[in-house]
Legacy VTK file of the C-alpha trace (Angstrom):
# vtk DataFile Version 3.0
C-alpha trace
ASCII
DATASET POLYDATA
POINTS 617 float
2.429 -52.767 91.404
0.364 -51.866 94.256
-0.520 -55.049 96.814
-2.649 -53.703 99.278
-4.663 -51.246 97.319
-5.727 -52.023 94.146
-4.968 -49.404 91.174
-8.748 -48.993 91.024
-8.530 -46.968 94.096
-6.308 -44.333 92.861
-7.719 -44.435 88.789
-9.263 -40.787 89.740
-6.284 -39.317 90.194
-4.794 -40.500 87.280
-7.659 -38.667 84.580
-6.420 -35.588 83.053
-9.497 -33.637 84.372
-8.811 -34.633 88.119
-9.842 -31.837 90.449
-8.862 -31.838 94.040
-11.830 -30.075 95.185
-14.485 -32.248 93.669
-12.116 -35.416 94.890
-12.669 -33.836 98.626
-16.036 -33.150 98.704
-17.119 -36.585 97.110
-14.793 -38.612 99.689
-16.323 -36.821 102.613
-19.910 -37.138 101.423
-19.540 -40.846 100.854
-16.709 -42.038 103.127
-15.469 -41.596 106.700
-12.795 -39.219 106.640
-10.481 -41.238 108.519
-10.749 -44.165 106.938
-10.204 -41.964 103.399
-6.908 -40.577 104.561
-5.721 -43.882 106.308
-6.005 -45.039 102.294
-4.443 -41.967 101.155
-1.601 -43.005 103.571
-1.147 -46.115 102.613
-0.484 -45.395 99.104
1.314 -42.577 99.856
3.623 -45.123 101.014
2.723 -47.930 98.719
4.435 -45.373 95.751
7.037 -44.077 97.784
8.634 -47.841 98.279
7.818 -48.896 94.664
9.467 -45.558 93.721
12.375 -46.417 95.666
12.936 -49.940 94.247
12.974 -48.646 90.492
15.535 -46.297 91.460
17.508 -49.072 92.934
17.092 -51.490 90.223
18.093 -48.560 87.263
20.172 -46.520 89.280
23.303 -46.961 86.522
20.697 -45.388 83.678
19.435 -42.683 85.715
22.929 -41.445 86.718
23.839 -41.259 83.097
20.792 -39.297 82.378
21.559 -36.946 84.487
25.149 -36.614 83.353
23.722 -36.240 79.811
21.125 -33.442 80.990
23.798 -31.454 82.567
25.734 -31.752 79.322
22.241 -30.254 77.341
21.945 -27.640 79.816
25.377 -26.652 78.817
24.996 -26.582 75.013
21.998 -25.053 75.168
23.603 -22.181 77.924
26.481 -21.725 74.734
23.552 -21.967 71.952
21.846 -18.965 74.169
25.362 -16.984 74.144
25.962 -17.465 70.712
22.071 -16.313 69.393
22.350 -13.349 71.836
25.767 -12.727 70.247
24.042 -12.960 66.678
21.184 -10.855 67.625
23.759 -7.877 69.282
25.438 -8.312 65.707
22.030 -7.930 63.811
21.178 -4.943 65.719
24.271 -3.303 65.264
24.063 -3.800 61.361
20.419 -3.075 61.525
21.378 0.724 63.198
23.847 1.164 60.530
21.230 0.690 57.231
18.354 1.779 58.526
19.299 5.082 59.316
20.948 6.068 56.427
18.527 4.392 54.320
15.512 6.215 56.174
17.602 9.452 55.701
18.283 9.225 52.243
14.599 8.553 51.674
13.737 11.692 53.468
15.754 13.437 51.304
15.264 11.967 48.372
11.745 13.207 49.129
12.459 15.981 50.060
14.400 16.955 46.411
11.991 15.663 44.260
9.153 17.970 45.839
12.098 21.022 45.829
12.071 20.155 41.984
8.528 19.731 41.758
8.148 23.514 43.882
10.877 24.889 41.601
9.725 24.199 38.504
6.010 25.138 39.030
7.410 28.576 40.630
9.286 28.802 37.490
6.092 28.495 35.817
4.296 30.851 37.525
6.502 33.491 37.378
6.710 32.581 33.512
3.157 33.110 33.374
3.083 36.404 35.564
5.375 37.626 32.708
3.790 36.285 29.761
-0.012 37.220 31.028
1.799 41.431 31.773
3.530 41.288 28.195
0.235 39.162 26.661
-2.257 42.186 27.721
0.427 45.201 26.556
0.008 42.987 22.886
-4.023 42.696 22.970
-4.172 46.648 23.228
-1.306 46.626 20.276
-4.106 45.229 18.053
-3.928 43.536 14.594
-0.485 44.342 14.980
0.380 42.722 17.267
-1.779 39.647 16.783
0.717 37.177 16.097
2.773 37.855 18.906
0.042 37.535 21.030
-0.499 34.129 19.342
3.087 33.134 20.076
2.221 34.336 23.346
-0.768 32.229 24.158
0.947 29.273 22.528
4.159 29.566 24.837
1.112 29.781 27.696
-0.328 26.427 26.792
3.037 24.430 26.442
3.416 26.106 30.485
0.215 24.782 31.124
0.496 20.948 29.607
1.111 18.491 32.599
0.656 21.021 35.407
-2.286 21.303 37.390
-2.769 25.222 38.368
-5.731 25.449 39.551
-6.006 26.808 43.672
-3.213 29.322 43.124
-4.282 32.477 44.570
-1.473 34.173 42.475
-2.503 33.398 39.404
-6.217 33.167 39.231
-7.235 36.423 37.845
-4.233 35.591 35.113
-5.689 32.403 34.432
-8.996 33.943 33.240
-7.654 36.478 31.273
-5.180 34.241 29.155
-8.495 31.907 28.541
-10.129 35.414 27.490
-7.697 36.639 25.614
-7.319 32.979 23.349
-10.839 33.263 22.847
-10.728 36.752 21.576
-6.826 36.489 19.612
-8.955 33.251 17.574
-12.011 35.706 16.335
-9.763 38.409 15.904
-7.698 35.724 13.503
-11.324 34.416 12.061
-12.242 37.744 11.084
-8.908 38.834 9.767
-9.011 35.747 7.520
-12.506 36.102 6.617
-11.745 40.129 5.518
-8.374 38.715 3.633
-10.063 36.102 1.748
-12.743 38.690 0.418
-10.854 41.486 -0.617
-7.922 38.863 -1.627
-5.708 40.706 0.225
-2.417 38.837 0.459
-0.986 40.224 3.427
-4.106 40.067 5.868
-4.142 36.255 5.031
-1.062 35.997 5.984
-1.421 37.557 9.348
-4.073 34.918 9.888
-2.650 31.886 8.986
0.559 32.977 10.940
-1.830 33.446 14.414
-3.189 29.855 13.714
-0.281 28.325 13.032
1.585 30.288 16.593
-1.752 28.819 18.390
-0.809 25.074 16.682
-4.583 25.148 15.208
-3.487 25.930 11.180
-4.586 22.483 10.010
-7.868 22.411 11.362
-8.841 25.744 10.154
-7.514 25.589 6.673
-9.824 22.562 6.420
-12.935 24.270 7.970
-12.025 27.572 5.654
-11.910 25.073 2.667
-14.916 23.031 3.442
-17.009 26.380 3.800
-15.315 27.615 0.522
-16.606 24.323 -1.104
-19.246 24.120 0.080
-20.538 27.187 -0.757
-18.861 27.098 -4.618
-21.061 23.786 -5.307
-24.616 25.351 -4.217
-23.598 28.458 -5.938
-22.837 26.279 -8.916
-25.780 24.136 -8.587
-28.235 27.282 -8.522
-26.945 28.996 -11.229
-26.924 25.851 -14.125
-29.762 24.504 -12.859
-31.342 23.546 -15.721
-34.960 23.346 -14.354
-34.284 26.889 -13.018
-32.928 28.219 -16.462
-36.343 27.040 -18.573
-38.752 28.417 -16.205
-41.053 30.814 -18.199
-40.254 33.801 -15.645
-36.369 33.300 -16.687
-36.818 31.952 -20.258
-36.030 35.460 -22.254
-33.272 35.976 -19.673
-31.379 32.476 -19.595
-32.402 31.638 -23.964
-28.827 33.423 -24.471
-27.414 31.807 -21.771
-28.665 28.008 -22.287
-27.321 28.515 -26.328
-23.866 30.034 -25.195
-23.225 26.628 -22.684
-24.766 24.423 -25.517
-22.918 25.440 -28.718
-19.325 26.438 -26.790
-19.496 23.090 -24.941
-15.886 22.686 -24.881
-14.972 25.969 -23.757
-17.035 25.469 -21.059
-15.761 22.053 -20.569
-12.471 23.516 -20.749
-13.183 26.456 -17.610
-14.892 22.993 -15.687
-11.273 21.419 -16.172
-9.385 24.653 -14.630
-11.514 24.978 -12.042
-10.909 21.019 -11.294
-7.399 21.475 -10.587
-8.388 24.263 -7.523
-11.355 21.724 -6.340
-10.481 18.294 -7.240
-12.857 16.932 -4.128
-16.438 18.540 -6.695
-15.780 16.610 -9.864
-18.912 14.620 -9.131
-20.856 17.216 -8.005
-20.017 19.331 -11.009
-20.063 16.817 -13.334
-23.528 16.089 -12.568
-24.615 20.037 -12.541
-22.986 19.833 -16.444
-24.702 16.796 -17.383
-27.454 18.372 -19.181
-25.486 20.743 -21.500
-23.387 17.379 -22.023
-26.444 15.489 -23.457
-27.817 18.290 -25.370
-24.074 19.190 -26.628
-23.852 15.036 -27.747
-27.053 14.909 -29.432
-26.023 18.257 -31.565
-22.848 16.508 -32.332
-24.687 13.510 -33.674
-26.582 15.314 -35.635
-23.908 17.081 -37.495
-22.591 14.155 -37.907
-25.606 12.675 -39.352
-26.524 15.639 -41.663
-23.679 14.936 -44.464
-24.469 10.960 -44.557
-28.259 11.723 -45.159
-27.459 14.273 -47.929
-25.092 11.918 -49.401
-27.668 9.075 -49.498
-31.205 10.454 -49.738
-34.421 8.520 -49.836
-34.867 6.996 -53.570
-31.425 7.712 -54.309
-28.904 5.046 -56.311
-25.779 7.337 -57.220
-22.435 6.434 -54.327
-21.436 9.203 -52.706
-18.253 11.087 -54.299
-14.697 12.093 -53.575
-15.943 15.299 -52.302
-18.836 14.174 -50.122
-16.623 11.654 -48.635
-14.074 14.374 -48.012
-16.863 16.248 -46.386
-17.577 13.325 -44.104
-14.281 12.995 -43.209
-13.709 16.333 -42.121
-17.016 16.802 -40.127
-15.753 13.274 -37.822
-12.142 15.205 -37.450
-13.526 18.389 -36.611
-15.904 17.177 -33.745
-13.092 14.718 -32.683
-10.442 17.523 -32.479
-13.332 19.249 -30.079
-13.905 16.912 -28.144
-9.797 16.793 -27.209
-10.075 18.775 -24.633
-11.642 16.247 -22.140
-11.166 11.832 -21.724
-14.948 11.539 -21.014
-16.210 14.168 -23.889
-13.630 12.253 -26.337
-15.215 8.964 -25.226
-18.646 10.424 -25.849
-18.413 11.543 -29.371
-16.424 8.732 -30.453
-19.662 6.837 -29.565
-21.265 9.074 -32.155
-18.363 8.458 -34.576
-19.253 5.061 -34.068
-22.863 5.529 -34.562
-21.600 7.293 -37.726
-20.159 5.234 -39.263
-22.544 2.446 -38.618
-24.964 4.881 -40.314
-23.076 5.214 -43.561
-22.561 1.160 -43.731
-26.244 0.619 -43.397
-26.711 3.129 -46.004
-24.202 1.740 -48.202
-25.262 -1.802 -47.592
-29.012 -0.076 -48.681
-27.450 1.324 -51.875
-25.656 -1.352 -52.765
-28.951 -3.767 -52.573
-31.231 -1.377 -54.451
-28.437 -1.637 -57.265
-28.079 -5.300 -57.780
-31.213 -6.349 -58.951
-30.792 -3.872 -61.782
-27.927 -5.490 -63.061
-27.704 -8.264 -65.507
-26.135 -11.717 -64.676
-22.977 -10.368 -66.570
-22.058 -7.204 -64.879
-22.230 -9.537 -61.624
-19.882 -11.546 -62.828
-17.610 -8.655 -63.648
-17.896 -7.212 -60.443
-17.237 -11.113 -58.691
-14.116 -10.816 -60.746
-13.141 -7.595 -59.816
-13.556 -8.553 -55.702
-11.470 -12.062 -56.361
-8.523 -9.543 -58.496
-9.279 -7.503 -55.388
-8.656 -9.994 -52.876
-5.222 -11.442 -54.590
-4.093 -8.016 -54.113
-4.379 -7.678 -50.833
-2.874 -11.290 -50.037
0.542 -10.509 -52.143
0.351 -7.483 -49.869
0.588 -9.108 -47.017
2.064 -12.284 -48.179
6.076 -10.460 -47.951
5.126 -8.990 -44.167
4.371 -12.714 -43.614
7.382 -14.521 -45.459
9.837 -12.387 -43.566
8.897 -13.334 -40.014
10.076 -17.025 -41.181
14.064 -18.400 -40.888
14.672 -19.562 -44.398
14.833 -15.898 -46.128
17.575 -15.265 -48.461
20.596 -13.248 -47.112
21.008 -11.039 -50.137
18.456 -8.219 -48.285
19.726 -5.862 -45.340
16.657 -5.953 -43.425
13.199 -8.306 -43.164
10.127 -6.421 -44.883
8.557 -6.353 -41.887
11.739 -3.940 -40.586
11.199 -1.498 -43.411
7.590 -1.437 -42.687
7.977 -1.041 -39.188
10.753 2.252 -39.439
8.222 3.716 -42.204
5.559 3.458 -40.216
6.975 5.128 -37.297
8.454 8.035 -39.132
5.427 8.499 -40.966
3.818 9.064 -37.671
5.797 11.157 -35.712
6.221 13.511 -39.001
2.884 13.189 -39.806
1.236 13.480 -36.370
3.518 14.503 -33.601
6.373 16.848 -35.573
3.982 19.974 -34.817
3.915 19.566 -30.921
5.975 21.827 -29.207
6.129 19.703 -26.185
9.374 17.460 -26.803
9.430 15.856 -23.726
5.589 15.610 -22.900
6.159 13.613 -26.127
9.192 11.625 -25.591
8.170 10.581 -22.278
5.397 8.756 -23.824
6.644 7.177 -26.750
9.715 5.784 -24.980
7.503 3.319 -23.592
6.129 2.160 -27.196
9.867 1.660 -28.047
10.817 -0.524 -25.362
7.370 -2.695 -25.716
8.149 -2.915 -29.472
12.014 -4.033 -28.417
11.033 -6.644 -26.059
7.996 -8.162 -28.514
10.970 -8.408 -31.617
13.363 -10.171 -28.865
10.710 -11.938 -27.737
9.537 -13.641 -31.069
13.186 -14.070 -32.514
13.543 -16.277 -29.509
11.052 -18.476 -30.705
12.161 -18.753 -34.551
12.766 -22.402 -34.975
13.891 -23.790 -36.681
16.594 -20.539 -37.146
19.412 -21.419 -40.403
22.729 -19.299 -40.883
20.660 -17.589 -43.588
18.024 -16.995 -40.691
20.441 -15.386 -38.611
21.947 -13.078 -40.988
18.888 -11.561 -41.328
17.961 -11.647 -37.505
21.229 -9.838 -37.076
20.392 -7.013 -39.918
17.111 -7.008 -37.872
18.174 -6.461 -34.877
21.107 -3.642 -36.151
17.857 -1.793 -37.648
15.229 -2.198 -34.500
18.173 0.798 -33.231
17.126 2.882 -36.327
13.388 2.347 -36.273
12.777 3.056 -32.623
15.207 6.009 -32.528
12.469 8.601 -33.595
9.984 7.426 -29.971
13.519 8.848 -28.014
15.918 11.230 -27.780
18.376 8.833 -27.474
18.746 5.182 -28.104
20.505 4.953 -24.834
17.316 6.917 -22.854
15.278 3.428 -23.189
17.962 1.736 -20.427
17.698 -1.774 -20.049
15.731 -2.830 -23.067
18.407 -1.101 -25.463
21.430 -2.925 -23.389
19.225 -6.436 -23.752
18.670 -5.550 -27.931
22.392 -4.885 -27.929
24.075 -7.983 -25.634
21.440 -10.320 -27.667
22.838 -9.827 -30.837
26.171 -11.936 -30.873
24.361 -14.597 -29.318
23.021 -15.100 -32.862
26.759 -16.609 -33.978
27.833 -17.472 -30.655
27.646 -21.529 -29.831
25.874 -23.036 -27.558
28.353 -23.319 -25.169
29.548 -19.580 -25.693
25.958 -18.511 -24.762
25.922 -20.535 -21.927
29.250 -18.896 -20.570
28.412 -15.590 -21.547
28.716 -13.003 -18.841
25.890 -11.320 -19.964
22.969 -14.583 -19.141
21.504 -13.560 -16.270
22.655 -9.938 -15.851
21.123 -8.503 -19.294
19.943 -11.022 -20.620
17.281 -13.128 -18.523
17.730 -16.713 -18.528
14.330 -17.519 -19.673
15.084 -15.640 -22.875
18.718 -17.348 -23.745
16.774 -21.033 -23.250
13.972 -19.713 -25.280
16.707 -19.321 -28.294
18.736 -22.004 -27.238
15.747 -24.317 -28.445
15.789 -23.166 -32.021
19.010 -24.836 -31.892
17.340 -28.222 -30.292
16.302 -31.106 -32.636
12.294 -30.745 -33.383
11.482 -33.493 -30.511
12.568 -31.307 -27.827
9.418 -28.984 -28.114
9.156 -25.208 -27.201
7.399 -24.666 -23.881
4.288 -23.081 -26.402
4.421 -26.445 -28.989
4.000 -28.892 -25.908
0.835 -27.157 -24.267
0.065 -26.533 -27.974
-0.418 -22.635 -27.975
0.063 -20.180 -30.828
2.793 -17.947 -30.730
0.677 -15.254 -29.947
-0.982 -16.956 -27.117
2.549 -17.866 -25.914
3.305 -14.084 -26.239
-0.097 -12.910 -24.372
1.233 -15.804 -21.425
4.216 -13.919 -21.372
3.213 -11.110 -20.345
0.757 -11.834 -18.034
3.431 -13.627 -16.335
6.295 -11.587 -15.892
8.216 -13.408 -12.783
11.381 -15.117 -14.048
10.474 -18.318 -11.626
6.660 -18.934 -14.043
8.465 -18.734 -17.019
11.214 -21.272 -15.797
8.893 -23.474 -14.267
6.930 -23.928 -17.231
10.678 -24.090 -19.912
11.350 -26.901 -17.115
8.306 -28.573 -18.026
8.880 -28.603 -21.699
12.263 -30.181 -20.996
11.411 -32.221 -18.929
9.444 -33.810 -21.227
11.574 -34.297 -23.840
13.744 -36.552 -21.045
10.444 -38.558 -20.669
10.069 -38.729 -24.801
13.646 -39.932 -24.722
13.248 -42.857 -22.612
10.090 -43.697 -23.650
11.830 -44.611 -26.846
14.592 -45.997 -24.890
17.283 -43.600 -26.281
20.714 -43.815 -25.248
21.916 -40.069 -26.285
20.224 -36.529 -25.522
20.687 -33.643 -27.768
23.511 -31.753 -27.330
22.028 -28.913 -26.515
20.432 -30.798 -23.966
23.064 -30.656 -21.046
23.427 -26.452 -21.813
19.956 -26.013 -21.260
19.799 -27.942 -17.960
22.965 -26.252 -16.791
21.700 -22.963 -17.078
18.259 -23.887 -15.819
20.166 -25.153 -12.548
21.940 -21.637 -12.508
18.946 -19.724 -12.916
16.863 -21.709 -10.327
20.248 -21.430 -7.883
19.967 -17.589 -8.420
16.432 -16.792 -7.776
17.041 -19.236 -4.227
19.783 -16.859 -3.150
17.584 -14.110 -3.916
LINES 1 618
617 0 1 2 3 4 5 6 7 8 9 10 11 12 13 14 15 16 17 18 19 20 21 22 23 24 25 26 27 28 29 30 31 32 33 34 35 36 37 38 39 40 41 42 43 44 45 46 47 48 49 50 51 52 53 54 55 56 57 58 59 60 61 62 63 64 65 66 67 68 69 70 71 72 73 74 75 76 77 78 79 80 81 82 83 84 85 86 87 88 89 90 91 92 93 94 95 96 97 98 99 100 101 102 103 104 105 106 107 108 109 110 111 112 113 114 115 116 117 118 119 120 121 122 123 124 125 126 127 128 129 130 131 132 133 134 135 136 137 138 139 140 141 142 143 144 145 146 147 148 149 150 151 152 153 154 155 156 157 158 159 160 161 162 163 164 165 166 167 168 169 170 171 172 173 174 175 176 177 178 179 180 181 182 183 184 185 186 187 188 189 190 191 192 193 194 195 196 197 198 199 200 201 202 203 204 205 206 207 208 209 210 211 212 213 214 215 216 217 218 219 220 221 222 223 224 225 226 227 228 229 230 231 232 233 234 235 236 237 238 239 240 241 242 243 244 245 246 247 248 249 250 251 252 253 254 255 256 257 258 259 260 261 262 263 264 265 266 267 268 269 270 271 272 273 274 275 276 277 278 279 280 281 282 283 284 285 286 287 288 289 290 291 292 293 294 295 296 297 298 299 300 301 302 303 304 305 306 307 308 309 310 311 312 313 314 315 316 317 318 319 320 321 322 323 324 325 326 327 328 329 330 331 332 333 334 335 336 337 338 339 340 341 342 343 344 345 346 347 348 349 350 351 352 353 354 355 356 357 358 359 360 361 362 363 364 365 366 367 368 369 370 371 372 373 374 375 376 377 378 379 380 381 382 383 384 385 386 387 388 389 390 391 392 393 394 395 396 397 398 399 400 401 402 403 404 405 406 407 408 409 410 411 412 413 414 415 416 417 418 419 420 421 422 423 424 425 426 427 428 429 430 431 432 433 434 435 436 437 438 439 440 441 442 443 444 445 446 447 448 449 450 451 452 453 454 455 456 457 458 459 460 461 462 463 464 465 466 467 468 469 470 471 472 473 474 475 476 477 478 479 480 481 482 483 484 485 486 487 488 489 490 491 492 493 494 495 496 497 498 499 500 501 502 503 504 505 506 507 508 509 510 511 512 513 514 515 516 517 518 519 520 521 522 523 524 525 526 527 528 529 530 531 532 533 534 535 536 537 538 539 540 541 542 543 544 545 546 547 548 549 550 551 552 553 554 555 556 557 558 559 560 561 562 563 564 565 566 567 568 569 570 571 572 573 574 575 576 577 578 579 580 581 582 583 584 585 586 587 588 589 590 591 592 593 594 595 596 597 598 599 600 601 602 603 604 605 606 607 608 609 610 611 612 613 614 615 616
């Protein structure tokens, strides 16, 4: 570019950390000034031509840059107008939120401490009042206790959530109302203490009122209670103390005492069991503090019961014991059973000795009957073999009927199965025999309906599972299930009291006649009657290779019964009828069969039902 002067010359001034004063002091110190500037001049001019020649040769381009400059400087002059225009706008909106907004902060400030202000001179004034009208009660004295209570307890709700402490105006108040709780609670104490010792009713009263106006009545019921215990169990403790009682300083005055609590066992038992009801948190502590007369009571007991079986059977002696001694022995059981009523744990004890007793009198029987054989001759052994085997056909035609009448093929000319009879004599011979005297109807009744419906759901339960069950069978099922009413109506006052156990008895019973199909249909399958117990009779009606759920896991009916009820959820007793059917489908094709029972379909159709029903449930 340059011709003369080579661009070496003028490389310094072309660094972006040229300065002119270090420039002009190195040129003079190693140059002749002259010839430095003449230089300088030159390409001075050197630029200034080759300056001129570019603007010659792109003179069209530079024109139209600066057309196109002048037509930025114009946007940008409009993009100016229009941002100051903007920013007037924003300040104008600005001035019109920011004012209110700051003023309704300032007062919304402002109300909330008013409120604040207003409600805690509310409160003070309150207090003022409460504190002049709280010290006219304190000088009113017992009289006016509670309403100094109600007084102190109004002063706590003003105090909850409030911090009062700095007021000048109500300082001295605030001590006094902390005085005056402290002293309103003894007064209380004391009030309560004097009530409970005198037992007077109305004094109490007072007290419990002031503790329940100062919101403290739970607490100190429990300490007054607690004391009150505590103080009944060492009182108790120290005065049966048994090592206490046989000291030789105390023996003449506690021999009387020691034989009372010994022989009247159960009247003393009987005072314990009062005195339970008021203190049912000291039965362990008291039972242990009666343990002693217990034993010594027991060991009396056994040997009463004792004394009659050794007189009956003495030492050497080979004569059984009569009608009369037996009577004897009899009576002596009842009489310390009947004592020992009065408590579970005492009636648990002597039965133990029962128990004992009667052990006693088969060892000495056994003994008798030993040191008698060997005295008598080969024949009167044989008589008395005899006699046992005549004995022992006795008792099986006894119980041969009770057994014969459970099965299906009885003959119709009977109203009732023996087993019926049995059953209604047996309960009336009880309750006339044993519970006709008790005046307590419906202590009674409200135990023995529960032994009705038990025995009404074990007879539906087992005539389920006759099988197989002939029109003769079912006559009688149905004369047996007309006199279950009779013989359970002396455990109720009515029939109708035993609720959805009578309704079952009394919607099974024309199932008996009813086909399959009817059953299946019936209205009553599912409501009254569970399902599990219509396809329990629906397989006495199924041909003997479609097994009951208890013949295919090969269970008695009694361990059937027992799995029963140990499993009373419809969906286990379903699951395992489902299994019985189930395979009987298996037995079926195993055989290849072509044809099912025809009972078959019925019991799968209500199984379906009753599977459908517990889902929804």
């Amino acid at each position: 570019m340059l011709t003369v002067c080579p661009v070496e010359c003028y490389s310094d001034f072309l660094c972006e950390g040229f300065d002119v004063k270090t420039y002009t002091a190195h040129a003079i110190h190693h140059a002749v000034i002259a010839e430095q500037l003449a230089k300088l001049a030159e390409g001075i001019s050197q630029l200034d031509k080759e300056l001129h020649c570019q603007v010659v040769a792109r003179h069209e381009d530079l024109l139209a840059q600066a057309t196109g400059i002048e037509s930025l400087e114009g946007v940008l002059e409009m993009m100016q107008a229009r941002i100051a225009a903007l920013q007037s706008a924003v300040d104008r909106i600005k001035t019109k939120i920011v004012d209110p907004y700051n003023k309704i902060v300032a007062r919304t400030s402002q109300l909330a401490r008013l409120q604040v202000v207003c409600d805690l001179l509310r409160r003070i004034i309150r207090i003022l009042y409460l504190s002049k009208r709280l010290q006219g009660q304190l000088q009113g004295g017992s009289r006016e206790l509670t309403k100094a209570a109600q007084s102190l307890n109004e002063l706590d709700y003003l105090f909850q959530g409030m911090d009062l402490s700095g007021i000048e105006v109500i300082e001295n108040d605030l001590l006094f109302i902390s005085r005056a709780h402290l002293e309103v609670e003894n007064q209380a104490k004391r009030l309560l203490e004097q009530g409970m010792e005198i037992q007077n009713p109305s004094q109490v009263g007072t007290a419990l009122q002031v503790f329940y106006n100062l919101g403290s009545l739970r607490e100190t019921i429990l300490s007054v209670v607690e004391g009150y215990k505590a103080s009944v169990h060492e009182s108790i403790i120290s005065a049966l103390d048994i090592k206490v009682l046989t000291q030789p300083a105390n023996v003449r005055a506690s021999i009387f005492l020691k034989q009372a609590l010994e022989g009247e066992y159960p009247k003393l038992l009987r005072l314990y069991n009062e005195l339970w009801k008021r203190l049912q948190h000291l039965e362990k502590a008291l039972k242990a503090s009666l343990q002693p007369y217990e034993a010594a009571y027991l060991s009396k007991s056994l040997s009463r019961l004792f004394d009659p079986i050794n007189l009956v059977f003495p030492q050497g002696g080979h004569s059984p014991p009569s009608t009369d001694e037996m009577d004897s022995i009899i009576k002596t059981i009842a009489s310390e059973l009947n004592v020992s009523l009065v408590d579970p744990g005492l009636t648990i004890a002597v039965a133990k000795n029962i128990s004992k007793t009667v052990q006693l009198f088969c060892v000495k029987s056994e003994h008798l009957v030993i040191s008698m054989l060997p005295s008598f001759p080969p024949a009167a052994e044989q008589v008395l073999t005899a006699s046992l085997e005549v004995f022992q056909t006795l008792m099986d035609s006894a119980v041969q009927p009770l057994l014969i009448s459970l099965s299906a093929g009885e003959k119709p000319d009977m109203p009732c199965s023996l087993y019926m009879r049995e059953l209604q004599g047996f309960i009336s011979r009880v309750m006339n025999d044993y519970f006709h005297h008790l005046q307590s109807v419906d202590f009674l009744y409200d135990r023995t309906e529960g032994i009705a419906q038990r025995a009404i759901t074990l007879f539906i339960r087992h005539a389920c599972l006759l099988r197989p069950l002939g029109e003769g069978g079912k006559m009688r099922l149905a004369a047996d299930f007309a006199q279950m009413e009779l013989a359970v109506a002396p455990l109720c006052r009515r029939i109708s009291d035993l609720g959805k156990v009578y309704r079952l008895l009394r919607s099974f019973r024309p199932l008996l006649f009813q086909t399959s199909e009817h059953i299946a249909s019936s209205q009553a399958v599912g409501d009254l009657i569970p399902y599990s117990t219509v396809l329990h009779f629906l397989f006495s009606r199924a041909p003997a290779e479609l097994k009951s759920p208890h013949q295919r896991a090969e269970w008695s009916v009694a361990r059937y019964s027992q799995w029963l009820d140990d499993h009373q959820s419809e969906k286990d007793r379903l699951v395992l009828i489902r299994g019985a059917v189930e395979a009987y489908v298996q037995s079926v094709k195993a055989r290849q069969g072509r044809n099912f029972a025809p009972v078959y379909p019925i019991m799968l159709q209500l199984l379906q039902k009753a599977t459908s029903g517990l889902v929804e449930r």
